[in-house]
N, C-alpha and C positions, 0 to 999 in steps of 0.2 A: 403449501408449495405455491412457487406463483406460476401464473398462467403461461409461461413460455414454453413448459414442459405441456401443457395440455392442448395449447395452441398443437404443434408438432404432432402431437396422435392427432388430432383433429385433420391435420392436412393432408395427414398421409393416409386416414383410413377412408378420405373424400376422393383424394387422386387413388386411390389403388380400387375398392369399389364402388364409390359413386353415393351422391346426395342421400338415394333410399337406405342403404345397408348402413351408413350414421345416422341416417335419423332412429332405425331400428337400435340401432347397437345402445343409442343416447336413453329410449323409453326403457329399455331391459335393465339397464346401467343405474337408469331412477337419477341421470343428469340431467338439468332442466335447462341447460344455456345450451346454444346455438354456436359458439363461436366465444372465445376467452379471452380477457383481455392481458397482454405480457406482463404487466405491472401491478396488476391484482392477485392478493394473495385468496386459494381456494383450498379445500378441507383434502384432508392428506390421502383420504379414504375415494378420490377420484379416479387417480390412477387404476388403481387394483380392481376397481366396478367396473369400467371400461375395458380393461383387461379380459376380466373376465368375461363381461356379456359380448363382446371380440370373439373371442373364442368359441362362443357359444352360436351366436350366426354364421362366421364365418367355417368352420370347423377345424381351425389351425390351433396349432398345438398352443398351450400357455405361455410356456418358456420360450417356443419359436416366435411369437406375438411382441413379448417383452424384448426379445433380442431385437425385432426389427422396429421397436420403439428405440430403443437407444441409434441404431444406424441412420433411422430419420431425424435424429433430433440433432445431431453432429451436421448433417446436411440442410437441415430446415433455419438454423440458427442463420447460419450464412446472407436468408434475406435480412435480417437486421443488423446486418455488420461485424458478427460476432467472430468470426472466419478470419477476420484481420488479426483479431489477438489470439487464437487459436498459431496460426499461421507464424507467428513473432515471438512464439514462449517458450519456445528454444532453438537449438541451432540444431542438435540434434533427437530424435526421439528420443533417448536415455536423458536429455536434457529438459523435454516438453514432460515426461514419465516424472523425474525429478522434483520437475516443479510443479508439479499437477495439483500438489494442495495449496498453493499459492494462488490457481486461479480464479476461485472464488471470491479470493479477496478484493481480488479487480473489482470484478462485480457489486459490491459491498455499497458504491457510490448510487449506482443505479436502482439495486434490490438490497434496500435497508435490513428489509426481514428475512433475510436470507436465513437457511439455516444446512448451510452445506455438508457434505461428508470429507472425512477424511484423509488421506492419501500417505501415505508411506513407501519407501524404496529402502532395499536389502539385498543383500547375496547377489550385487550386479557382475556380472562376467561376460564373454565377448560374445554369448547366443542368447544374454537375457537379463533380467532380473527377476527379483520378488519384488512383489509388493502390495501394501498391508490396506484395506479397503474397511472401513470404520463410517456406521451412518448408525442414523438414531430410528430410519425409515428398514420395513421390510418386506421382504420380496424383489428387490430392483438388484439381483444378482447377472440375474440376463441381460437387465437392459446397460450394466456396467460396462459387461464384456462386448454386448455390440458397440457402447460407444468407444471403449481401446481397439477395439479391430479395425472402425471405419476412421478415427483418425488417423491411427500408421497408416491404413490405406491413402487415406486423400490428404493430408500433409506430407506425411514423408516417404511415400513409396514404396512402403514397407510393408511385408503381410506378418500380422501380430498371432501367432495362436495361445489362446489363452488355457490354462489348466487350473480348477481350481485344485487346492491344497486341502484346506480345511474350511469350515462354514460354519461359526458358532453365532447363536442368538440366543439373545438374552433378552427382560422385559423392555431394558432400557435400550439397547445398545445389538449391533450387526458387525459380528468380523469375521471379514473373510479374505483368506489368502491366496491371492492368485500368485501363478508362476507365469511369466510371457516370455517364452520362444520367440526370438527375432534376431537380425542384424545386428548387432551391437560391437562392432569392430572400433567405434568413436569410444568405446570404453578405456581400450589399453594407450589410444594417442592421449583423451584426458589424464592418465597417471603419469604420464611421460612428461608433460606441459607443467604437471602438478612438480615433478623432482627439478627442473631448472626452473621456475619461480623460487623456491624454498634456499636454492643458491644467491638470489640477487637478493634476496630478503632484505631491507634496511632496519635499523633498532630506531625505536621510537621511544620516548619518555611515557611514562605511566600517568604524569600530571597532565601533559598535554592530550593524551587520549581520551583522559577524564572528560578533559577542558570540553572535546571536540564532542564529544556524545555525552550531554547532561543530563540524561535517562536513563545511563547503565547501570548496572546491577552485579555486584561482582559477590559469588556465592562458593564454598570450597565442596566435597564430598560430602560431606555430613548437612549439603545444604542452611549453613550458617552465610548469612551477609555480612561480609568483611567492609565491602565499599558501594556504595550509595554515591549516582553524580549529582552535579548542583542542581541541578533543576527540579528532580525527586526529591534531592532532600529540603527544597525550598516547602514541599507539603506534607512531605512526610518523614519529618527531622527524625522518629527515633525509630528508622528500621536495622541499623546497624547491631548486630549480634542477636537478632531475633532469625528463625528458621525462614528462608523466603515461600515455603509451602503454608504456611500461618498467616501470613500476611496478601499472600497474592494465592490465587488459584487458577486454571489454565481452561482456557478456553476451546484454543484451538493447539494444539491437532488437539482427537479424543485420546488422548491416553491420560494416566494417570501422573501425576505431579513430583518421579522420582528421580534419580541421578542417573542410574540408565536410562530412562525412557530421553533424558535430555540429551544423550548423548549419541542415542540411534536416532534422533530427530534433529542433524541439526543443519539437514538441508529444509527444513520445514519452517514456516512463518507461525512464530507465537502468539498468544493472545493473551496478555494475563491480566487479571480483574482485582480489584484490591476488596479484602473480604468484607473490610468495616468503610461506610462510607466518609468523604471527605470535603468537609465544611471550610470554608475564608476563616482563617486566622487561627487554625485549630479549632473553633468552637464548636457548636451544635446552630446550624442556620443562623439566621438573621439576629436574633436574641445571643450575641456572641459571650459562652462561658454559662451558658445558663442550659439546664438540661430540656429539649425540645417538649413541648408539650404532650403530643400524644404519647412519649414514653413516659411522663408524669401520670396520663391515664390508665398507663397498663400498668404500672407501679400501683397506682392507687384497686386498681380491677385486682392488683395480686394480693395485696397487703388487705382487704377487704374478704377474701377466699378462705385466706389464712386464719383468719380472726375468725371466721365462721365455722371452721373444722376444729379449730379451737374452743369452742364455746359449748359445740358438739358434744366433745369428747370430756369437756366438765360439768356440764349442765345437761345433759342431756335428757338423765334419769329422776331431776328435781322437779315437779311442778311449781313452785312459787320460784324459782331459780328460771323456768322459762320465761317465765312474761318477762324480766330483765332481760332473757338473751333475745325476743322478741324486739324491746326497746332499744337493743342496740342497733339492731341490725336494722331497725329504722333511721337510726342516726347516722348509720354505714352508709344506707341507701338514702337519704338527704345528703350526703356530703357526694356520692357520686352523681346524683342528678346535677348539684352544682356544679360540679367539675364541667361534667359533659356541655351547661350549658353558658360552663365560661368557653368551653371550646369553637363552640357555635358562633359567641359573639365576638372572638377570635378569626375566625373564617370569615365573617362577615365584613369584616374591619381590615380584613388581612395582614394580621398579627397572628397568624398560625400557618402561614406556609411552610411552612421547615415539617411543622406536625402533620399538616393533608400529604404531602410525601413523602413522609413515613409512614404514614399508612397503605398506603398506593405501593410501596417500595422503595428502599432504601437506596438500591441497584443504581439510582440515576444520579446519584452525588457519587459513587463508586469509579475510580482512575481508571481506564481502560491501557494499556501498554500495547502495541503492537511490535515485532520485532524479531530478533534474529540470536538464537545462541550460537556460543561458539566456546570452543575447548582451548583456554590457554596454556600451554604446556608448561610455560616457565612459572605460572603461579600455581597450579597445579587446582588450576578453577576453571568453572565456566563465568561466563561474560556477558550478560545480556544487553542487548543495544537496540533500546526500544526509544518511538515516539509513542507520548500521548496520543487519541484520540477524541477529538472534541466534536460534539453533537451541532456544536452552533457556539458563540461567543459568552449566553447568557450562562450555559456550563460552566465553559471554561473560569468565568468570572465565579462562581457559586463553589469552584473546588478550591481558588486564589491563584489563579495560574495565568499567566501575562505575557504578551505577544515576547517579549524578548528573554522569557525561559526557555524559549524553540531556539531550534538549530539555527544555524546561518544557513549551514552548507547543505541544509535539503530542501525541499518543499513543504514543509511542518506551516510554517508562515503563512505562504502564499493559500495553501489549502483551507485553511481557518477565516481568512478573508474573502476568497472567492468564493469558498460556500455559501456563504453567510448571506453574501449578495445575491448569490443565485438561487438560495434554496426559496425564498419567496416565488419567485418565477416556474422554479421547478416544479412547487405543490401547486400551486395554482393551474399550471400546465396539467399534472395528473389529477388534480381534480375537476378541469375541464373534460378528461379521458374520460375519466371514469362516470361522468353524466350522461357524455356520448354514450358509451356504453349502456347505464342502464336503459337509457331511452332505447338505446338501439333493440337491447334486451323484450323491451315491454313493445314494440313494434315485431320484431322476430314472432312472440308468442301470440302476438295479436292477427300476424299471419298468416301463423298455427292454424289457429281456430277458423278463418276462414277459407284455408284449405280444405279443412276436413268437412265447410260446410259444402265447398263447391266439390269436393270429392264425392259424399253422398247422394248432394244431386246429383251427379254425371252417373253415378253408379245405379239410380234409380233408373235411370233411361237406356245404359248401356252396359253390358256385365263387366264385374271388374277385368277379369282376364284382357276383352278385349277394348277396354279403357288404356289400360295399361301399355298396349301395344301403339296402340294410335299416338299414346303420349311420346314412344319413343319413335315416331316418326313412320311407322308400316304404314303403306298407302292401302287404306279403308278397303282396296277389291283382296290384300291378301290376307285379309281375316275372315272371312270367306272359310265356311269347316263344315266337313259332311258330319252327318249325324248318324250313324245306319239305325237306331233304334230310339224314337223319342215318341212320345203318348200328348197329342195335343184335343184342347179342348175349346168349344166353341159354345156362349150362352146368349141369349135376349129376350128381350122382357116379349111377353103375349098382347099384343093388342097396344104396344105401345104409342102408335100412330093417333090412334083413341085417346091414349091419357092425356096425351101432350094437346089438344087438341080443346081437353074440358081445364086446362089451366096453364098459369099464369109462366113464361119463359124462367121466372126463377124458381119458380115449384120446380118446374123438370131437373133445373140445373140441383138443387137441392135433395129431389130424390133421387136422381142418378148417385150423386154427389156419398147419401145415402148409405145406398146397396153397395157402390164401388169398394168406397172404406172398408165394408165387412167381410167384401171379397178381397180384397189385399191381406187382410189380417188374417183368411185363411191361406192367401198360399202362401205366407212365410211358415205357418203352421205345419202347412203339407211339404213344403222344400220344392214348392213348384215355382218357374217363373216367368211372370208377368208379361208379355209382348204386347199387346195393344187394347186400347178401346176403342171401340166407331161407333157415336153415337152410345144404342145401349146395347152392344155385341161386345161382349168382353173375353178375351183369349189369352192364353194359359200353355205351357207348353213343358213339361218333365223329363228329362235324358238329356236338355240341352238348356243352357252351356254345360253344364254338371252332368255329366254323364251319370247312370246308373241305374242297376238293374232291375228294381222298382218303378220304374217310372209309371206304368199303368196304374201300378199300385194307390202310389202319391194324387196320380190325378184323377182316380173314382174315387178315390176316400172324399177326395176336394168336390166333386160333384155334388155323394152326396148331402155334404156338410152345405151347399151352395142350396141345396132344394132346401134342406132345413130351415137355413137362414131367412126364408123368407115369411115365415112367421113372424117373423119381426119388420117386417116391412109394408107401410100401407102405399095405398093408390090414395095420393091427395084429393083425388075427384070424388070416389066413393067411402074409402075409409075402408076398402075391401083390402087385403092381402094381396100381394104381386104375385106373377106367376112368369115363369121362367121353364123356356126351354135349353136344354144342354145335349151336345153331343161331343162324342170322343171317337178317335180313332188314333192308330197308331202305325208306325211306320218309318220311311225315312224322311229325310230332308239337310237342303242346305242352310246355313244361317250364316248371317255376317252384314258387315253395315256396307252400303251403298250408298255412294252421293256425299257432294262436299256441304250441302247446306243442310240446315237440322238434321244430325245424321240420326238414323235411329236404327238398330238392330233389327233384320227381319228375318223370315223362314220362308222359303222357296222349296217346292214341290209338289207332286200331285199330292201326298199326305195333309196338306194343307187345304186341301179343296176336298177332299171327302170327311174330314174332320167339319167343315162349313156345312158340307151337304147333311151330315148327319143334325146334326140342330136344325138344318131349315126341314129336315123332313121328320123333325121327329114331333113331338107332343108337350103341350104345357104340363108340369111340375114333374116331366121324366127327363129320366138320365138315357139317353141313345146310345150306343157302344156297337161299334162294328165288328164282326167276326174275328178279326188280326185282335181286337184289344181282347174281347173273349176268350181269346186262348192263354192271352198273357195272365188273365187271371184265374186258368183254371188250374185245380186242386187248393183252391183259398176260399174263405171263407167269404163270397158273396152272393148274393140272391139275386139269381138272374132269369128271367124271362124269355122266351122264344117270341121276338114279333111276327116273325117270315120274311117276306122276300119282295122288297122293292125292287126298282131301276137303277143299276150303278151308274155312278158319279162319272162317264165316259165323255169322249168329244164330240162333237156333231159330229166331225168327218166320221168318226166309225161306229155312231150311231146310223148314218147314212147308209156304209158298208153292211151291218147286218139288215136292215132292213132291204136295201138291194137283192141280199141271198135269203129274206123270208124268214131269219131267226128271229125276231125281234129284239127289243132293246135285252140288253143284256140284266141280271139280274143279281143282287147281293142280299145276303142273309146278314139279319140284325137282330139285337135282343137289347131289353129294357133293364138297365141296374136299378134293380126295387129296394137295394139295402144290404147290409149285411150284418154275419150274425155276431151277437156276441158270447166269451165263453161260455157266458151259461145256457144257452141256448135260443135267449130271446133275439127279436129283430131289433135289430139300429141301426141307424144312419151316421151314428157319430166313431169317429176313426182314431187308431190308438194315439198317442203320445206323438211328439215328435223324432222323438231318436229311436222309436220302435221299429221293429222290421215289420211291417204290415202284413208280409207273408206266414208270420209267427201268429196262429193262433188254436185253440184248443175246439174251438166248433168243430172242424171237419171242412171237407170242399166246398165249393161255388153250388148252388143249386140251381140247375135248368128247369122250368117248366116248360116240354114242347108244345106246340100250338101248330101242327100239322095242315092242318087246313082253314087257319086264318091268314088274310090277307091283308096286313095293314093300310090304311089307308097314308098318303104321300104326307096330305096337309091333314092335319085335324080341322073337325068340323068348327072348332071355335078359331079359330083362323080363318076359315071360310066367311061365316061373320062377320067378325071383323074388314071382312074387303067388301061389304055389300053397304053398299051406301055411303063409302068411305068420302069422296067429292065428288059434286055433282060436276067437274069436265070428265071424271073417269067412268070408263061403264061398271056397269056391277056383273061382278063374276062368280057367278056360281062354282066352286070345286068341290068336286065329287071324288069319289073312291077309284081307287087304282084297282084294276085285277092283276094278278099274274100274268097273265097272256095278252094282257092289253086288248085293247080296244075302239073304234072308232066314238064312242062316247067317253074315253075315260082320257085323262090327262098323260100321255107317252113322252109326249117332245119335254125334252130337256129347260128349251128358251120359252115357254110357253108355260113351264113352272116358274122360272126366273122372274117372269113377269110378273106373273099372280105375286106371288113377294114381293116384288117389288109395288104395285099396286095397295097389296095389303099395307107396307109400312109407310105409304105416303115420301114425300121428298122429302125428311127428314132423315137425318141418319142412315142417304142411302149409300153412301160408300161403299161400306163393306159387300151389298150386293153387286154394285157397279165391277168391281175387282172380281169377284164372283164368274159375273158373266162374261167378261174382258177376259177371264183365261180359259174358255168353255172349248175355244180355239185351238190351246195350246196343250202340250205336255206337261208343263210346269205353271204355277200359279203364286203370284205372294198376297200374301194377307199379312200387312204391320202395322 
C-alpha cells in the first residue's frame, strides 16, 4: 500500500495524542520510519501493527480505532488536493456511491501500483442502496465504513448509516455487503430523466459506431465474439467466434468473468488483460515468426525430463543398459549447457530480448483494455467500448499498435504523448522524493539515537518523572513534592584530608572516581537514588522519587554492601584499604528542582541534616542508623547494636533555650548496623536480589545488643588524629569523649563540633559541611 494511507494515521494519532504516544505506538508496532512518504509503496502488514499496538497504548477499542482511521484519511487527503476530485465525482451521493469504483482509476496516473478494492451498487431505492465491497486486503471493514460516513457527511450533507449484511473472507479475497440508509430522493428524479431520454433517442448505424470506437468488443450470452472493431482487430485478427472469457480476463471490478456478473456491473469501469501476450506483426518479439528463445529452453528442459523418465522405466533394472543411459544423459546435459550458453551470448548481444521477458513475465507484451459495458437490447449483447492502455510508446510499439489506431474523439492520443514526455520528469521528480526521504529517514534515526543519549543524561541528574515535566513546560518551583517517609543516607571517606595530601590531584580524581563507580552500581542494585556527591560525601536517598515501603530497607542493605566494598579499594598513599563512614536516617522531606541554571534535583528538611549528623558523628567502617530507621527495621532480619545517647541534631536557638532552663543539650538514641543474617543463620553483609522483598526472610528479627551504660563517643578517636597536625596555620585539636550529661571539658556546643570537621577535613571538599553549618540556624536544611 502506498504511504498516503499511513501518512494519515500518522497525522492523526500525532494531533490527537501527541509526538510521545507515536513514538510508543511506532516501537510496539516494530515500524521503523518517522513519517511516510505518499508515493512509496510499504508492506501491507503496517496498517494492522499500528492498529493494533493503537489500541494497545491508547486503550480504544480495535474497530473503534480503524473506524476513525478511515474518517481521518477522507479528511487528511484534502491537504494534497484530493477533496477536489472527491468533491466533482458526482452530483449526487447515489452518484459519487455509483461511481466509487471508478475512483481509483483516477488515481492509476499518479499511484501506478495501486492495487485498489472494489465497489459495487444494488437494490438502490429512495432511503438507500446496497453495495458490494470486494478487496484482496483484510481487516479494513471499519475503516471502509468510516470513510462512507465522513464523505456523506462532508460532501454531501448527508448522514450515511451503514449496516453490514454479510462478511465473507476467503485466502484470496474480502466481501462484504453493506446496506447505506440515506437520503436518496435523486434516485426516483434519475428514472424519470432516464424514461424521456429513451423517447428522443436517435438510430445510429452499427458501422458507424464500429467506426467510432475501434476497441469494441461485441460478445452475445453464451459470451461468443460476434464483432471485433478495427483497431483490435488490427492485433488481434482472430478473436472473432472465440469465447471473450479465453482470450481476455478481467481485472477490474473483482468478480468473476460471467454474463451476469457483466450485466450487475455496468455502471463499473472494466479492465480486461489479454491472456496470451502480443508481439509486432503476430510474431514472437524481435526474431518475427520464429519461436522466442527461452521457450526453446523450456522446450528443450521438457523434452530432456521426458527422456529421462523414459530411459528410467526401460533401463532401469539393466546394468550394462545403465552406463548407455548414463551416456545419454550426458549428451542431454551437453546439449542443455549449450543451449543455455547460447542464451547468454544472446543477452549479451541483445538478441534475446523477447527471451529475458519471458522469463521476467509475459504480462508486459499483454493488451491492457480499459472501459465500459453496456447491454444492447436490439442485438441482444453486450458492447464493450474500451481504450488501450499504454505504459509508454516503446509498448505500444512492441504490441504493433500506432498513434492513429486511437480514437479522434477522446484523449487516447494526447495521453500516449504527454506521458511519454512527462514521465522522464515525473520519475526523476519521485526519485528526487524518495532520496529526500531516505536521507531524511537516516537523519530521523540519527536523531533517535541522540535523544536517547541526551535523555539518559538528563535522567542521570534529574528523575525521569520530573524530567518529563519541566519538558512540558512546569516551572521547576511546581515540582516541588513532599515525601512523608524516605530513608536517606550519608558516607565519606576517614581521614581523607590526609590522603589527598600524600598524592598527586589525579590519584584523588581516580580514586574517588574509583569508589563512586561501585557505589553507583550498588544503588541501581538497591533501587536506591543517587542525589549528590561533595567532594568524598556521597548521598543516597529511598522513598523518593519512587516511593515505597522498603525504603530503610534498600538503604541498610546498600550500607551494608558500601562497608563491604571497601575491601577492594586501596589508599594510593599506603596501599591500605579505605575506610568509610555512613549514616542513615529517616523521615520526611521536600524534593524538587530549584533554579534556572544547572538545575539539579534536591531534598529539603530537617531529615536531611540529621541523616549528615549521623555519618559526621558516627565511626569509620560503621553503618550509623538512628532510632526512626530502627524501628523501620524491626522484626527483620538485621544485627543491630545499641550505641547510646548522643546530642541531637538541634538549633542553636534551642540549644540556647534548654541550657537557659538547665536541661541541657538535648539527647538521641542510636545504634550500629553490624549486618545481617542470612537464612541459614550465619552473618552477612550482602543483601537479597533485586526484585526481592528484603523484608522476606527465614532468620527471624533484627537483633539488638543493649549497651546501657556505654556512652559513645561524638568523633572517633581516629578522627581526632587525623585533625592533629593537620596544617601548621590551624591549631591542633584535641577531641575527647562526650558524656551524657555533658560537661565543661567535653565537646556540648554544636558549632564547635562543626569546626573540628571542619578543621579535621581541611578546605578540601568542604561544602558539604559549609551547608551543614549554614542551616544550624534554620528549621529546614538542603544538602544536593
Amino acid at each position: 500500500m502506498y504511504g498516503l494511507l499511513l501518512e494519515s494515521i500518522n497525522d492523526y494519532l500525532k494531533g490527537a495524542y501527541g509526538e510521545a504516544v507515536w513514538k510508543l505506538i511506532r516501537e510496539r508496532a516494530n515500524v521503523p520510519h518517522h513519517s511516510f512518504v505518499t508515493h512509496q509503496v510499504y508492506s501491507e502488514s503496517v496498517i494492522p501493527r499500528l492498529a493494533k499496538a493503537a489500541s494497545e497504548v491508547t486503550g480504544m477499542n480495535h474497530d473503534e480505532l480503524m473506524d476513525v482511521f478511515g474518517i481521518s484519511f477522507v479528511t487528511f487527503v484534502g491537504q494534497y488536493g484530493y477533496d477536489r476530485i472527491l468533491r466533482v465525482l458526482g452530483r449526487q451521493l447515489r452518484d459519487f456511491l455509483n461511481g466509487l469504483d471508478n475512483l481509483h482509476e483516477y488515481l492509476r496516473f499518479s499511484y501506478p501500483k495501486l492495487q485498489p478494492p472494489s465497489f459495487f451498487c444494488e437494490e438502490e431505492t429512495a432511503t438507500g442502496l446496497t453495495l458490494h465491497y470486494r478487496s484482496r486486503r483484510k481487516g479494513f471493514i471499519d475503516y471502509v465504513k468510516g470513510e462512507l460516513r465522513q464523505v456523506g457527511k462532508q460532501f454531501y450533507q448527508t448522514d450515511i448509516e451503514v449496516e453490514v449484511l454479510n462478511h465473507d473472507e476467503t485466502d484470496e479475497q474480502t466481501h462484504i455487503v453493506f446496506r447505506l440508509h440515506f437520503d436518496n430522493t435523486a434516485f426516483k428524479q434519475n428514472q424519470q430523466a432516464d424514461l424521456r431520454q429513451e423517447e428522443e433517442l436517435l438510430p445510429v448505424r452499427s458501422e458507424l459506431f464500429f467506426e467510432v470506437f475501434p476497441f469494441n468488443v461485441v460478445f452475445t450470452q453464451d459470451m461468443v465474439i460476434r464483432n471485433v472493431g478495427v483497431g483490435l482487430e488490427a492485433i488481434m485478427s482472430d478473436l472473432e467466434g472465440k469465447k471473450i472469457n479465453d482470450c481476455f480476463r478481467v481485472v477490474r471490478p473483482l468478480v468473476e468473468f460471467t454474463w451476469d456478473n457483466v450485466l450487475s456491473h455496468t455502471n463499473n469501469l472494466f479492465e480486461l488483460i489479454s491472456r496470451d501476450p502480443i508481439t509486432r506483426g503476430g510474431g514472437y518479439g524481435r526474431n518475427s515468426g520464429s519461436e522466442p528463445l527461452y521457450k526453446k529452453i523450456q522446450s528443450s528442459l521438457q523434452r530432456t525430463q521426458a527422456k529421462h523418465q523414459l530411459s528410467h522405466a526401460q533401463h532401469g533394472h539393466h546394468n550394462g543398459e545403465g552406463e548407455e543411459q548414463r551416456e545419454g544423459e550426458e549428451e542431454d546435459r551437453k546439449a542443455l549447457d549449450t543451449s543455455l550458453e547460447l542464451l547468454a551470448y544472446q543477452s549479451i548481444t541483445d538478441a534475446a530480448q523477447e527471451g529475458v521477458d519471458g522469463i521476467e513475465g509475459a504480462s508486459s507484451n499483454c493488451l491492457t483494455l480499459k472501459g465500459q459495458m453496456m447491454f444492447m437490447k436490439e442485438w441482444d449483447s453486450v458492447i464493450f467500448i474500451g481504450t488501450p492502455i499504454m505504459e509508454n510508446l516503446e509498448a505500444m510499439y512492441r504490441i504493433g499498435l500506432f498513434i492513429n489506431d486511437l480514437s479522434m474523439h477522446d484523449s487516447s492520443r494526447d495521453l500516449v504523448l504527454t506521458g511519454t514526455q512527462q514521465s522522464a520528469e515525473l520519475k526523476l521528480a519521485l526519485d528526487q522524493e524518495q532520496q529526500k526521504s531516505s536521507k531524511l529517514e537516516e537523519s530521523m534515526r540519527q536523531l533517535d539515537q541522540e535523544m536517547k543519549k541526551t535523555d539518559e543524561l538528563l535522567y542521570q541528574m534529574i528523575p525521569k518523572t520530573v524530567a518529563d515535566r519541566l519538558r512540558r513546560g512546569e516551572p521547576s518551583v511546581e515540582t516541588c513534592e513532599v515525601f512523608q517517609e524516605v530513608t536517606i543516607l550519608f558516607s565519606d571517606v576517614v581521614g581523607f584530608t590526609k590522603i589527598c595530601s600524600r598524592i598527586t590531584p589525579m590519584q584523588v580524581v581516580s580514586m574517588l572516581n574509583s569508589m563512586y563507580t561501585l557505589f553507583d552500581q550498588l544503588s541501581e542494585k538497591h533501587q536506591v537514588y543517587k542525589v549528590e556527591t561533595i567532594g568524598d560525601a556521597y548521598m543516597v536517598v529511598s522513598g523518593a522519587p519512587t516511593t515505597t515501603k522498603y525504603h530503610a530497607h534498600h538503604v541498610c542493605d546498600m550500607a551494608l554492601d558500601m562497608i563491604r566494598s571497601m575491601e577492594h579499594l586501596k589508599d594510593p598513599s599506603t596501599n591500605e584499604n579505605l575506610h568509610i563512614r555512613v549514616g542513615v536516617h529517616s523521615g520526611m522531606v521536600v524534593a524538587g528542582v530549584v533554579g534556572l541554571k544547572m538545575p539539579r534535583w534536591c531534598l529539603f528538611g530537617e531529615t536531611v541534616n540529621t541523616a549528615s549528623y549521623m555519618e559526621a558523628s558516627g565511626e569509620g567502617m560503621h553503618v550509623h542508623i538512628s532510632q526512626v530507621t530502627k524501628d523501620y527495621l524491626q522484626g527483620q532480619p538485621y544485627i543491630i547494636e545499641e550505641r547510646g545517647s548522643i546530642p541531637a541534631k538541634t538549633t542553636s536557638q534551642a540549644n540556647e533555650i534548654r541550657i537557659q532552663l538547665g536541661e541541657g543539650n538535648e539527647l538521641m538514641k542510636t545504634y550500629w548496623l553490624k549486618g545481617k543474617l542470612r537464612n541459614d543463620g550465619g552473618e552477612s553483609v550482602l543483601s537479597p536480589p533485586e526484585e526481592a522483598d528484603p523484608t522476606k526472610s527465614e532468620a527471624g528479627p533484627c537483633q539488638v545488643s543493649p549497651q546501657p551504660n556505654f556512652i559513645p563517643p561524638v568523633v572517633d578517636k581516629d578522627r581526632a588524629k587525623d585533625a592533629e597536625g593537620e596544617s601548621p596555620g590551624h591549631p591542633n585539636n584535641q577531641l575527647e569523649t562526650v558524656g551524657a550529661t555533658g560537661g565543661d571539658d567535653k565537646i556540648n556546643d554544636e558549632d564547635e563540633m562543626v569546626n573540628a570537621e571542619e578543621e579535621e577535613r581541611g578546605k578540601e571538599g568542604h561544602n558539604l559541611r559549609k551547608l551543614f553549618r549554614a542551616g544550624k540556624n534554620s528549621s529546614v536544611c538542603c544538602i544536593s
